[in-house]
N, CA, C and O atoms as a printed pandas DataFrame, in Angstrom:
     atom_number atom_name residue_name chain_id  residue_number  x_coord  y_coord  z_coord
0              1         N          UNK        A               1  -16.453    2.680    2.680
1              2        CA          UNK        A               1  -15.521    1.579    2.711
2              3         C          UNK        A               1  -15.373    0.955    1.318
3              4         O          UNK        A               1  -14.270    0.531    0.974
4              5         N          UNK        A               2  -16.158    0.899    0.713
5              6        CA          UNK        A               2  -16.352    0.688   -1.262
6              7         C          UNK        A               2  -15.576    1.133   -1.480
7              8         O          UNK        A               2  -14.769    0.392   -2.041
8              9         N          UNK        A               3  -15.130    2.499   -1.298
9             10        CA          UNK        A               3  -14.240    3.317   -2.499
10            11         C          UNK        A               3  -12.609    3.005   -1.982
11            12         O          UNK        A               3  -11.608    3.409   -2.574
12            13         N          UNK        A               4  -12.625    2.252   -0.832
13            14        CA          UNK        A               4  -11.118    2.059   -0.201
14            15         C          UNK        A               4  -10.987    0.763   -0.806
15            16         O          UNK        A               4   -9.965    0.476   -1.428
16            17         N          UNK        A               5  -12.255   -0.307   -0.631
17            18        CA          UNK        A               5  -11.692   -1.752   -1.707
18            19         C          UNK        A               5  -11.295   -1.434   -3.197
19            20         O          UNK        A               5  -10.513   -2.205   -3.753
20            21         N          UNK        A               6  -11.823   -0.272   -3.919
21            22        CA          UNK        A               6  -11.839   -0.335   -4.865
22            23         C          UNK        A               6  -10.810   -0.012   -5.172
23            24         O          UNK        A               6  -10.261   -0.665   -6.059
24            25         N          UNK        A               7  -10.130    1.102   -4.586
25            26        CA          UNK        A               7   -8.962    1.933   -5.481
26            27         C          UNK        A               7   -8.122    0.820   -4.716
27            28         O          UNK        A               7   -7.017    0.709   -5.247
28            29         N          UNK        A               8   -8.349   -0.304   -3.300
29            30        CA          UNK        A               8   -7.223   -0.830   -3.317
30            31         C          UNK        A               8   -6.812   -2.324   -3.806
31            32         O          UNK        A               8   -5.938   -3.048   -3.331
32            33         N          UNK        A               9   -8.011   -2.669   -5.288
33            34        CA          UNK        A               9   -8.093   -3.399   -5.993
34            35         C          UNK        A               9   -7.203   -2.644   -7.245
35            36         O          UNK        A               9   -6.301   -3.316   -7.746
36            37         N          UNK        A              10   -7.419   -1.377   -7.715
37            38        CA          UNK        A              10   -6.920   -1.159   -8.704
38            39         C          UNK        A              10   -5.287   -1.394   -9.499
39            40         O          UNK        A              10   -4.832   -1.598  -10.625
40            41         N          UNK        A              11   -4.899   -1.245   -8.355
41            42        CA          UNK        A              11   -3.382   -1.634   -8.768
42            43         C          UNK        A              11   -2.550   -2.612   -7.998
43            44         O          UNK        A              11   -2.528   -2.350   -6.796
44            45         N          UNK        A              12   -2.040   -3.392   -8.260
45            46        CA          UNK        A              12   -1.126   -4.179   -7.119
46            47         C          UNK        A              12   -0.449   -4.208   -6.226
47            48         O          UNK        A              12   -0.051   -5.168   -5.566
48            49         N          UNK        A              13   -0.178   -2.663   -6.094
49            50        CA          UNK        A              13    0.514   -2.091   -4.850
50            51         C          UNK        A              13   -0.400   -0.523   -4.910
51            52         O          UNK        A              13   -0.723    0.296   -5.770
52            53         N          UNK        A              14   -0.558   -0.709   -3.469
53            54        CA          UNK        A              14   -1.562    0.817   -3.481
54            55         C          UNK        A              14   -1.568    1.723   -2.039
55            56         O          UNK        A              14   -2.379    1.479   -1.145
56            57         N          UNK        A              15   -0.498    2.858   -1.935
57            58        CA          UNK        A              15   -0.724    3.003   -0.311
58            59         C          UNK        A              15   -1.712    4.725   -0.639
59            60         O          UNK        A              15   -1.857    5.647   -1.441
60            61         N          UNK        A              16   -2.089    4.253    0.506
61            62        CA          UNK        A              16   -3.182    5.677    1.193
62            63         C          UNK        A              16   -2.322    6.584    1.817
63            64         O          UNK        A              16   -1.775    6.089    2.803
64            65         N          UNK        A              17   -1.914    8.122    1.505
65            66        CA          UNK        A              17   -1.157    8.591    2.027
66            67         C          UNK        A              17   -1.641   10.410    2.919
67            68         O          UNK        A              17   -2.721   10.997    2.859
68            69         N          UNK        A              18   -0.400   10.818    3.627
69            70        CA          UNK        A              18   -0.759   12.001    3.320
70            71         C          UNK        A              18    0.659   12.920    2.804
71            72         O          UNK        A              18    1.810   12.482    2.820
72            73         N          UNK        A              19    0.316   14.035    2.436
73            74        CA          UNK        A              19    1.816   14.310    1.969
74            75         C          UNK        A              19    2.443   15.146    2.983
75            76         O          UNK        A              19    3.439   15.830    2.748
76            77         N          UNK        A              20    1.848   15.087    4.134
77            78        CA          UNK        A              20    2.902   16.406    5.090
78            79         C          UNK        A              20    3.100   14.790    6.024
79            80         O          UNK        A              20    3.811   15.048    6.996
80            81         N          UNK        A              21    2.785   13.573    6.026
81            82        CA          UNK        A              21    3.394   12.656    6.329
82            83         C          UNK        A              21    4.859   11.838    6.527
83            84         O          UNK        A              21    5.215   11.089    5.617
84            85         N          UNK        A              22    5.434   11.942    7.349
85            86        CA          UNK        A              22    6.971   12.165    7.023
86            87         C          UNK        A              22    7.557   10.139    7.142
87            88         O          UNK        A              22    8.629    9.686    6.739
88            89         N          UNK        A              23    6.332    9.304    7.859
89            90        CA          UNK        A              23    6.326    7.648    7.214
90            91         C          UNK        A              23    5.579    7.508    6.514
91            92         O          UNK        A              23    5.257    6.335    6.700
92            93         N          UNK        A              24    5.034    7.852    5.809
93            94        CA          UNK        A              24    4.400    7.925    4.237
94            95         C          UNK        A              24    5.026    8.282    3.589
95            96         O          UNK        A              24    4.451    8.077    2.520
96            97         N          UNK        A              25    6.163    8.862    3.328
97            98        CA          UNK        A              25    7.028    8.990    2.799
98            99         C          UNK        A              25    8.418    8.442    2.557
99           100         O          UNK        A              25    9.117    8.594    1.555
100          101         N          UNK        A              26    8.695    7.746    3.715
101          102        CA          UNK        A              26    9.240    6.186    3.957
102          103         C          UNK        A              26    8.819    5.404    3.019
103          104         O          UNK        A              26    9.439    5.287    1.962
104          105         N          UNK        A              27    7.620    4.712    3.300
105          106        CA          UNK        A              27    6.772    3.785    2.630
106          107         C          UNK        A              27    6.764    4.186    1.246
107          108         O          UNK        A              27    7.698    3.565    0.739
108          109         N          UNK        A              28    6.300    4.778    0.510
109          110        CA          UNK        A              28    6.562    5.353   -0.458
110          111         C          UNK        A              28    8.032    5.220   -1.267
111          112         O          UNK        A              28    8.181    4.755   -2.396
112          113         N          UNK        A              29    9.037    5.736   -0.415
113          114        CA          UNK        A              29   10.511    5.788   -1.312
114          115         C          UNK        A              29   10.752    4.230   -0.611
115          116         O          UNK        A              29   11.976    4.201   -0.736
116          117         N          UNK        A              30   10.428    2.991    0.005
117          118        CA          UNK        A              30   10.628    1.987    0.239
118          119         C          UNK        A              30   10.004    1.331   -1.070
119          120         O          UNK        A              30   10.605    0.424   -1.647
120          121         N          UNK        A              31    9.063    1.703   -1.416
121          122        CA          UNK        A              31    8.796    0.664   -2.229
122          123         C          UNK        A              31    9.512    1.069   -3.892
123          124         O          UNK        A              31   10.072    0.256   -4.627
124          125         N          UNK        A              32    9.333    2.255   -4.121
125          126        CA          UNK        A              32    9.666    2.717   -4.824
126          127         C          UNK        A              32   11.846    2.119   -5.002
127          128         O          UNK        A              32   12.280    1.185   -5.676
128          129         N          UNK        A              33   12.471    2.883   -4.320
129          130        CA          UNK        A              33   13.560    1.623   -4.305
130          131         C          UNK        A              33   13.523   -0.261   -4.264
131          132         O          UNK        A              33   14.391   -1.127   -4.143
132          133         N          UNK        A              34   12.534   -0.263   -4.379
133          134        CA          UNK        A              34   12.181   -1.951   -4.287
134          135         C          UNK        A              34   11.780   -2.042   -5.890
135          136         O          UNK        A              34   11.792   -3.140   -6.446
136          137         N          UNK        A              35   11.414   -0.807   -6.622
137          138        CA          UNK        A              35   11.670   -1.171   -8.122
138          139         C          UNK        A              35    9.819   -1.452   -8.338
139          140         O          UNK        A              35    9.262   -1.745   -9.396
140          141         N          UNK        A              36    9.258   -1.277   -7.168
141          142        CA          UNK        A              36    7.587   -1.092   -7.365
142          143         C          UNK        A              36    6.770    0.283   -7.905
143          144         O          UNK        A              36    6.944    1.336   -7.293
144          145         N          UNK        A              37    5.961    0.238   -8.961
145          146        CA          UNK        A              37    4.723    1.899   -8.524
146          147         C          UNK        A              37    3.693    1.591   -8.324
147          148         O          UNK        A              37    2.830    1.087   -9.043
148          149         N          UNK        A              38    3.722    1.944   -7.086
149          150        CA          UNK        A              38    2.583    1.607   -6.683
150          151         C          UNK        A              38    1.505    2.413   -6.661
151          152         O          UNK        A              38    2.053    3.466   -6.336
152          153         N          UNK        A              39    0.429    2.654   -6.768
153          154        CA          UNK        A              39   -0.855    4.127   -6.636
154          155         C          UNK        A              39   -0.744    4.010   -5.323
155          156         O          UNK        A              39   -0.646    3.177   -4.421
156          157         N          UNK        A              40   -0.813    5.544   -5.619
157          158        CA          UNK        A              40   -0.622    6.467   -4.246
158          159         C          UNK        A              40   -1.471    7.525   -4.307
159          160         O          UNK        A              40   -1.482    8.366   -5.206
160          161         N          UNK        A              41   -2.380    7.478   -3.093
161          162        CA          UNK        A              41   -3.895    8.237   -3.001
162          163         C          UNK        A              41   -3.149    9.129   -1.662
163          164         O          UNK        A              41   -2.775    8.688   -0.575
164          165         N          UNK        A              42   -3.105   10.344   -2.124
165          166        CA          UNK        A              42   -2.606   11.742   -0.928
166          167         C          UNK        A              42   -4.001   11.767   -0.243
167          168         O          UNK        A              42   -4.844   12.429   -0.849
168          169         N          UNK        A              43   -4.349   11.245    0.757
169          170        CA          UNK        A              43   -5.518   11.857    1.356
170          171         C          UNK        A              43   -6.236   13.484    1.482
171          172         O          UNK        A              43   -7.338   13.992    1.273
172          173         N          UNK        A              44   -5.010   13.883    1.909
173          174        CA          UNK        A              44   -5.031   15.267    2.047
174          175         C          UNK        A              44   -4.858   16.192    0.668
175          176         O          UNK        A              44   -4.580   17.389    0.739
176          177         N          UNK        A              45   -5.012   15.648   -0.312
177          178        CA          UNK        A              45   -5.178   16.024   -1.482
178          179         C          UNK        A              45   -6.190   15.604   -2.208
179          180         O          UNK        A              45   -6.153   15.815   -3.421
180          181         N          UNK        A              46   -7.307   14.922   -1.625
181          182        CA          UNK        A              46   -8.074   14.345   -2.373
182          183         C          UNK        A              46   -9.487   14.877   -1.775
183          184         O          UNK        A              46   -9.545   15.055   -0.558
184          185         N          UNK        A              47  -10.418   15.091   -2.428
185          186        CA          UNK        A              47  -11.659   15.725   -2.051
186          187         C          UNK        A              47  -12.468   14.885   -1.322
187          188         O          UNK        A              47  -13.387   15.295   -0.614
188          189         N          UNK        A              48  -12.107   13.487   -1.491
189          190        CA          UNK        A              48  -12.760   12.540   -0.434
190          191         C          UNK        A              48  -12.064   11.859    0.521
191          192         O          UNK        A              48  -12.275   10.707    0.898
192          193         N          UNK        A              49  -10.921   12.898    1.034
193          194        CA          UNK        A              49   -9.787   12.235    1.711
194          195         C          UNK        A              49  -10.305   11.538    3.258
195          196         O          UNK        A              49  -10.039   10.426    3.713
196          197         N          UNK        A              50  -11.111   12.611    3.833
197          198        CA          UNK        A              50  -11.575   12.284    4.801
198          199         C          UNK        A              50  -12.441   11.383    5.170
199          200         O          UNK        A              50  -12.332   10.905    6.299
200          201         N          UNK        A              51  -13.258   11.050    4.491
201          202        CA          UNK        A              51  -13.954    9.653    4.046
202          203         C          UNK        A              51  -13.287    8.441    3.808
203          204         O          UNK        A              51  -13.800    7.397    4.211
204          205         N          UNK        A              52  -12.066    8.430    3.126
205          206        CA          UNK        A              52  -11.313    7.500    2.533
206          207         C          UNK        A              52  -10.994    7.395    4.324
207          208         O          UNK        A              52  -11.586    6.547    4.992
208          209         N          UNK        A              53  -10.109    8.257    4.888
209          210        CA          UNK        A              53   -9.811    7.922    6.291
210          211         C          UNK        A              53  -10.341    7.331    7.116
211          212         O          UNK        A              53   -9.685    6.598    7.856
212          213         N          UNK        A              54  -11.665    7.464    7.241
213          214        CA          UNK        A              54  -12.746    7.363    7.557
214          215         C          UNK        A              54  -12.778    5.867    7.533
215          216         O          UNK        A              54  -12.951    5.167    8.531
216          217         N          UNK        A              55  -12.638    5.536    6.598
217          218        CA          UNK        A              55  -13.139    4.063    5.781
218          219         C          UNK        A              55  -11.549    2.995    6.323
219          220         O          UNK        A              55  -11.564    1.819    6.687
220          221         N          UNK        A              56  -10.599    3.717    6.224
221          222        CA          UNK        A              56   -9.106    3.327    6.488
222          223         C          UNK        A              56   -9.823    3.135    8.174
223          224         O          UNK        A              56   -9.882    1.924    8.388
224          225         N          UNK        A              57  -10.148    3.614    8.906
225          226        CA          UNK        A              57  -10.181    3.368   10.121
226          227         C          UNK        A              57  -10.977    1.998   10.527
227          228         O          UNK        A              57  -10.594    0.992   11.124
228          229         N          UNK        A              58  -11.872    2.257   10.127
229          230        CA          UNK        A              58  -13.142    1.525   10.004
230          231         C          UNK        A              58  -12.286   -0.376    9.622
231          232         O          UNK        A              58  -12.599   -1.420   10.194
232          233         N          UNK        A              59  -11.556   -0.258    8.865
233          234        CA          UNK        A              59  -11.178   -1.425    8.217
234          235         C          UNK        A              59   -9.662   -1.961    9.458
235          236         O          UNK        A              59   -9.150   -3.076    9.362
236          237         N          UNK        A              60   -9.246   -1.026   10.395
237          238        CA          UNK        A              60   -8.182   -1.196   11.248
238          239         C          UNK        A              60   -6.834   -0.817   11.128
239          240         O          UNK        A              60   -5.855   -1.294   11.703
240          241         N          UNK        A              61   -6.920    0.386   10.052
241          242        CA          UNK        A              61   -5.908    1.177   10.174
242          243         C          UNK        A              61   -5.776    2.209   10.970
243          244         O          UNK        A              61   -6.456    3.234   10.927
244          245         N          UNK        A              62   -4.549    1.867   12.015
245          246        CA          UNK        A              62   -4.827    3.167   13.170
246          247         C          UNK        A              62   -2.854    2.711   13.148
247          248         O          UNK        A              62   -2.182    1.683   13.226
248          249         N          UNK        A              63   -2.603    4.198   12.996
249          250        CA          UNK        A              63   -3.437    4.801   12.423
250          251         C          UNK        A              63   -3.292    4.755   10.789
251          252         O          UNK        A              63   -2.420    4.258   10.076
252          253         N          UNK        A              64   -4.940    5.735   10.369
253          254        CA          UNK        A              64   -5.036    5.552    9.007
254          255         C          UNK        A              64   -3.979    5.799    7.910
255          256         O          UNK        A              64   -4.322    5.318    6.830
256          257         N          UNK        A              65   -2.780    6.425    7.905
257          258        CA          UNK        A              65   -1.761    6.487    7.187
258          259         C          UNK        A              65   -0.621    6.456    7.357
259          260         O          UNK        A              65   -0.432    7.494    7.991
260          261         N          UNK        A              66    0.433    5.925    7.223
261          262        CA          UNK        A              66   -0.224    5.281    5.455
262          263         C          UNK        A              66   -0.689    3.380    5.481
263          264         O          UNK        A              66   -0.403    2.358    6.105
264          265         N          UNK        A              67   -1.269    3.685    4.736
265          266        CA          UNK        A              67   -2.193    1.808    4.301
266          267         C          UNK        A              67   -2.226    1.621    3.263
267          268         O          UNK        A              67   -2.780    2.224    2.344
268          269         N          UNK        A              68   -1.234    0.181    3.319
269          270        CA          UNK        A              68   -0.379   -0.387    2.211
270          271         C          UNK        A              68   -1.515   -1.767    2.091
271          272         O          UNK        A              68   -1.877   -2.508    3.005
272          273         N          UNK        A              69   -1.929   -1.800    0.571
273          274        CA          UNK        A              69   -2.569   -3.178   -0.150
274          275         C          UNK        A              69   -1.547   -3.503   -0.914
275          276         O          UNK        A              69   -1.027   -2.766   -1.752
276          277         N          UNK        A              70   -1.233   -4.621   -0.645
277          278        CA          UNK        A              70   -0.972   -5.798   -1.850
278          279         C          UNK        A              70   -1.826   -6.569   -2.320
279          280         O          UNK        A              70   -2.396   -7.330   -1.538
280          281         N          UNK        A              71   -2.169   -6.594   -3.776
281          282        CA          UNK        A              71   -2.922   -7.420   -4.274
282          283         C          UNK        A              71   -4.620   -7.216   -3.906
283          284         O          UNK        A              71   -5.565   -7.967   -4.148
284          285         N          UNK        A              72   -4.591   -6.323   -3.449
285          286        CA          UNK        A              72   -6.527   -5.749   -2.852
286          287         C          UNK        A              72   -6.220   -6.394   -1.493
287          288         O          UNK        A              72   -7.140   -7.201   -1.354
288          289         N          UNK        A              73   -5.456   -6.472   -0.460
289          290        CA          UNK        A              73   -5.562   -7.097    0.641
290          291         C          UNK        A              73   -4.735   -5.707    1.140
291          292         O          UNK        A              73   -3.996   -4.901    0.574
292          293         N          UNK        A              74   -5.227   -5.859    2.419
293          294        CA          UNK        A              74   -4.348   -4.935    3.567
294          295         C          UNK        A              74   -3.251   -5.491    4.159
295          296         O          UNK        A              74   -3.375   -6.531    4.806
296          297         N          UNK        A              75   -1.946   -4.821    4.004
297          298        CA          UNK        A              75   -0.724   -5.340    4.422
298          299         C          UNK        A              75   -0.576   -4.999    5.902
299          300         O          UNK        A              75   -0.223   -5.801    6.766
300          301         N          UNK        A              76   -0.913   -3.610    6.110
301          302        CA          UNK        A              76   -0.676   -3.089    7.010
302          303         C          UNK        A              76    0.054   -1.516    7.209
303          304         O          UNK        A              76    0.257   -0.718    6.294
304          305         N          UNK        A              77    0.325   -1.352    8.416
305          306        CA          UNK        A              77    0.959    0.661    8.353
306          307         C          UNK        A              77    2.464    0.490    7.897
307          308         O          UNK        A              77    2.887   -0.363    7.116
308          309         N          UNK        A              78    3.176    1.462    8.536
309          310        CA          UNK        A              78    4.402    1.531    8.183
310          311         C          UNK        A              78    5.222    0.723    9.294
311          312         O          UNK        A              78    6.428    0.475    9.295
312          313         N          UNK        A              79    4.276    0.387   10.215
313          314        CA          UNK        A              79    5.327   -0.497   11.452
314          315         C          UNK        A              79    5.442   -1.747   10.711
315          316         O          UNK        A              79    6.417   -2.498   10.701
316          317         N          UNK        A              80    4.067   -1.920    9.940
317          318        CA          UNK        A              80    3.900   -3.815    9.145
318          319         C          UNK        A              80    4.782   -3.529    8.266
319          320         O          UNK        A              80    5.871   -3.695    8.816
320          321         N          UNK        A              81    4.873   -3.318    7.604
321          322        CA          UNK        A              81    5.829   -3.241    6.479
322          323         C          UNK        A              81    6.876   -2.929    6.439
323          324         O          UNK        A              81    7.698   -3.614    5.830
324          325         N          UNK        A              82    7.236   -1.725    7.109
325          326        CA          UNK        A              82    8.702   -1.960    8.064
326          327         C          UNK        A              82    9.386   -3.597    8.070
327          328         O          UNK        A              82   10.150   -4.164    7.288
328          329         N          UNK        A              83    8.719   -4.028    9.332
329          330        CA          UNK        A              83    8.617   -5.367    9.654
330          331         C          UNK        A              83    8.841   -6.632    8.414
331          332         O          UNK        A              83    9.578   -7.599    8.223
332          333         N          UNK        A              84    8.015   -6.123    7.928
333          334        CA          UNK        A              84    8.425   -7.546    6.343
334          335         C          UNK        A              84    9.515   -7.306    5.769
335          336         O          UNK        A              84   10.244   -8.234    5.417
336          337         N          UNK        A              85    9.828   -6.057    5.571
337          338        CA          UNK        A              85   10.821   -5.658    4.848
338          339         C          UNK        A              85   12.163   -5.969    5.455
339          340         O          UNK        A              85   13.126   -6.446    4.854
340          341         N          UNK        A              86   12.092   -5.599    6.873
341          342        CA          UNK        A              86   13.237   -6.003    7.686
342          343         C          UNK        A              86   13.476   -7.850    7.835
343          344         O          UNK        A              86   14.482   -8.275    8.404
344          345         N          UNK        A              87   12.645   -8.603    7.374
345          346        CA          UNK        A              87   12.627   -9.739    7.680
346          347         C          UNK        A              87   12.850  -10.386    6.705
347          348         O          UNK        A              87   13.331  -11.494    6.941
348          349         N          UNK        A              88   12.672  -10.104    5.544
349          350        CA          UNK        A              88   12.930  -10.077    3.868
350          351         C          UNK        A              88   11.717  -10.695    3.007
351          352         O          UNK        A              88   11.755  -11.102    1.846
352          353         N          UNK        A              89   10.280  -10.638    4.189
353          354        CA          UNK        A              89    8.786  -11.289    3.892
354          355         C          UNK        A              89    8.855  -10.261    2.424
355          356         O          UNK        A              89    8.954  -10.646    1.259
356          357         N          UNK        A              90    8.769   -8.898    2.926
357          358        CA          UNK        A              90    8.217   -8.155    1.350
358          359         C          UNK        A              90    8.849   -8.589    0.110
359          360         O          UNK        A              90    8.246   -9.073   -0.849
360          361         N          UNK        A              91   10.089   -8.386    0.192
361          362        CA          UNK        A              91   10.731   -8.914   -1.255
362          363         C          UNK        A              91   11.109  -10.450   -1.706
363          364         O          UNK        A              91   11.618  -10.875   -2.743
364          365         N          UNK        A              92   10.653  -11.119   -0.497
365          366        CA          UNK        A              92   11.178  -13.038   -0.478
366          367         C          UNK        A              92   10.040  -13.216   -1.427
367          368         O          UNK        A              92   10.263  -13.826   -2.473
368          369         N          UNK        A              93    8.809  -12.738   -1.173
369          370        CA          UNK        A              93    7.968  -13.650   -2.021
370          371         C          UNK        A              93    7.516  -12.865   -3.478
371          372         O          UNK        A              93    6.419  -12.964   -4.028
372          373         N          UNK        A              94    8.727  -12.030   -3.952
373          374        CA          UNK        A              94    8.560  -11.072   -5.108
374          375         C          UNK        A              94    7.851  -10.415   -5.468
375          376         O          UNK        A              94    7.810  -10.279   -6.691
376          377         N          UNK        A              95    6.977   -9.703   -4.694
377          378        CA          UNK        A              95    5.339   -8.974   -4.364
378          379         C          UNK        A              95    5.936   -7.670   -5.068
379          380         O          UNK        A              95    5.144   -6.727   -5.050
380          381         N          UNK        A              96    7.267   -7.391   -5.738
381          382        CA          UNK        A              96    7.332   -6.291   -6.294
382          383         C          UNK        A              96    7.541   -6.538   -7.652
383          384         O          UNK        A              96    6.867   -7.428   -8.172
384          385         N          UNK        A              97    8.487   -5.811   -8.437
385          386        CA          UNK        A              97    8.575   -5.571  -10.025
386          387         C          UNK        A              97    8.428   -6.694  -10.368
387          388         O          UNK        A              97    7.572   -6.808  -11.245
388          389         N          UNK        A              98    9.093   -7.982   -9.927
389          390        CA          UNK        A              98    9.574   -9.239  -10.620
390          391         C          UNK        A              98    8.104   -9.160  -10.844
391          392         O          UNK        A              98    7.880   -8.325  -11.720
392          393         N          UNK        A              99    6.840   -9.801  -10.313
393          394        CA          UNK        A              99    5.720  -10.375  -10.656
394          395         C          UNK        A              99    5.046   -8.995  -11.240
395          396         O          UNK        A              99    4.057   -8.649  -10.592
396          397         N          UNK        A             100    5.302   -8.366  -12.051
397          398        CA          UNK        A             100    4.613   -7.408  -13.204
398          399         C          UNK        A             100    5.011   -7.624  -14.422
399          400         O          UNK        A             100    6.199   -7.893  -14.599
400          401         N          UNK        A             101    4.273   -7.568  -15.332
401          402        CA          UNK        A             101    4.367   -7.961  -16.916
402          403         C          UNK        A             101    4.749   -6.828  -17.037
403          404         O          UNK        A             101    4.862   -5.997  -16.136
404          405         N          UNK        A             102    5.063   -6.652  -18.552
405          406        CA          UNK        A             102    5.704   -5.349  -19.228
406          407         C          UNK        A             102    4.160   -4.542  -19.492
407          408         O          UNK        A             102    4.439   -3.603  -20.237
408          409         N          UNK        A             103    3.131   -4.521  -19.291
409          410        CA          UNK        A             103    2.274   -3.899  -19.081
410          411         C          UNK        A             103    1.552   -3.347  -17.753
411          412         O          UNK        A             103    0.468   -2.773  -17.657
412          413         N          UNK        A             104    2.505   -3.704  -16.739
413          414        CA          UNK        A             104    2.897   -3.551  -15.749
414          415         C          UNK        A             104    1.664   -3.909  -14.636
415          416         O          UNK        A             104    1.390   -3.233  -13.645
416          417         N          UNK        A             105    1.115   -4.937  -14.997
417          418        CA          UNK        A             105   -0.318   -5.655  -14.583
418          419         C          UNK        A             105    0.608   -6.964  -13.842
419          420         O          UNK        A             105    1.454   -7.622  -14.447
420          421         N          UNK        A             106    0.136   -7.195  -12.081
421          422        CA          UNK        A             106    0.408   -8.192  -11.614
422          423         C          UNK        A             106   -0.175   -9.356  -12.292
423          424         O          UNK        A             106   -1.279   -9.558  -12.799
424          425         N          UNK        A             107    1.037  -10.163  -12.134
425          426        CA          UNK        A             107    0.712  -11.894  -12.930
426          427         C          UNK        A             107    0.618  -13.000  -11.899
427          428         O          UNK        A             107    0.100  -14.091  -12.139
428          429         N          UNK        A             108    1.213  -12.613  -10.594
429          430        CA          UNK        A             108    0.974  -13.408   -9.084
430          431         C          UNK        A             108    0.936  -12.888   -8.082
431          432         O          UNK        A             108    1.823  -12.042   -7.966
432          433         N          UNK        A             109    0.174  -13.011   -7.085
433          434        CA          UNK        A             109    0.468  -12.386   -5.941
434          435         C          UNK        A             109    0.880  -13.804   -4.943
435          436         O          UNK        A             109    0.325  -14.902   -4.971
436          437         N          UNK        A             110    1.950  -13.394   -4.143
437          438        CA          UNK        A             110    2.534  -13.996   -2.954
438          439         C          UNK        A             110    1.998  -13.158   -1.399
439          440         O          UNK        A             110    2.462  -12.187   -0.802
440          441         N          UNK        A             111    0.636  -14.202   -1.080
441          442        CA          UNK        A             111   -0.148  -13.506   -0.130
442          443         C          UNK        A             111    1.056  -13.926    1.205
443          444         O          UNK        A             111    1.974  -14.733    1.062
444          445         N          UNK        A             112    0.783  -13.223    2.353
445          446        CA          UNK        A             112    1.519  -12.626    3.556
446          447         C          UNK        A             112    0.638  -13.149    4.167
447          448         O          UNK        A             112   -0.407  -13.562    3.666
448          449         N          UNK        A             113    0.994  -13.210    5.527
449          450        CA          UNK        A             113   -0.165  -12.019    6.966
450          451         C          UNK        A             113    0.549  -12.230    7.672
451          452         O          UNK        A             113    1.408  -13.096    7.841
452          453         N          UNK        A             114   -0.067  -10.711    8.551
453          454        CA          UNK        A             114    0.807   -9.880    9.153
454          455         C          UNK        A             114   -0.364  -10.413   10.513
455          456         O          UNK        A             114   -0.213   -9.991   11.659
């Protein structure tokens, strides 16, 4: 569960994915048209994918992909975020490009819950 806070501390937007995932791939080109990059961990490409899943479960992702952090917090799957997005929660409180410096390091986070 360490290595899921960690990588989902590392960047300000961070989803857990897999790539034969076809709403992980949603999520992904959602945020990505929202003008965000976010790190993106392929489970199924990663040598500790199953662990990471593992750890995604453990924390209340069901299911485990894809799991979207903002700001080191858990947003939620693709139904949550769906959901914000449709409601205009994700982009109302500028949780994307706007709050990144030109070094592309968040300068605020606008916490949620889902």
């Amino acid at each position: 569960m360490e290595t899921v806070r960690e990588l989902a501390s590392k960047k300000a937007a961070v989803i857990f994915t897999k790539s034969s995932c076809c709403m992980c791939h949603s999520i992904k080109a959602l945020f990505y048209d929202l003008g965000a990059s976010p790190a993106v961990h392929e489970l199924d490409q990663d040598a500790n994918g199953r662990e990471i899943e593992r750890a995604l479960r453990s924390l209340g992702c069901n299911p485990a992909v894809p799991a979207v952090f903002i700001g080191g917090q858990f947003v939620g799957s693709a139904k949550d975020v769906i959901s914000l997005h449709l409601d205009g929660s994700l982009n109302k409180c500028s949780l994307m490009p706007r709050l990144f410096g030109s070094d592309n390091q968040l300068i605020a986070i606008c916490y949620i819950t889902v």
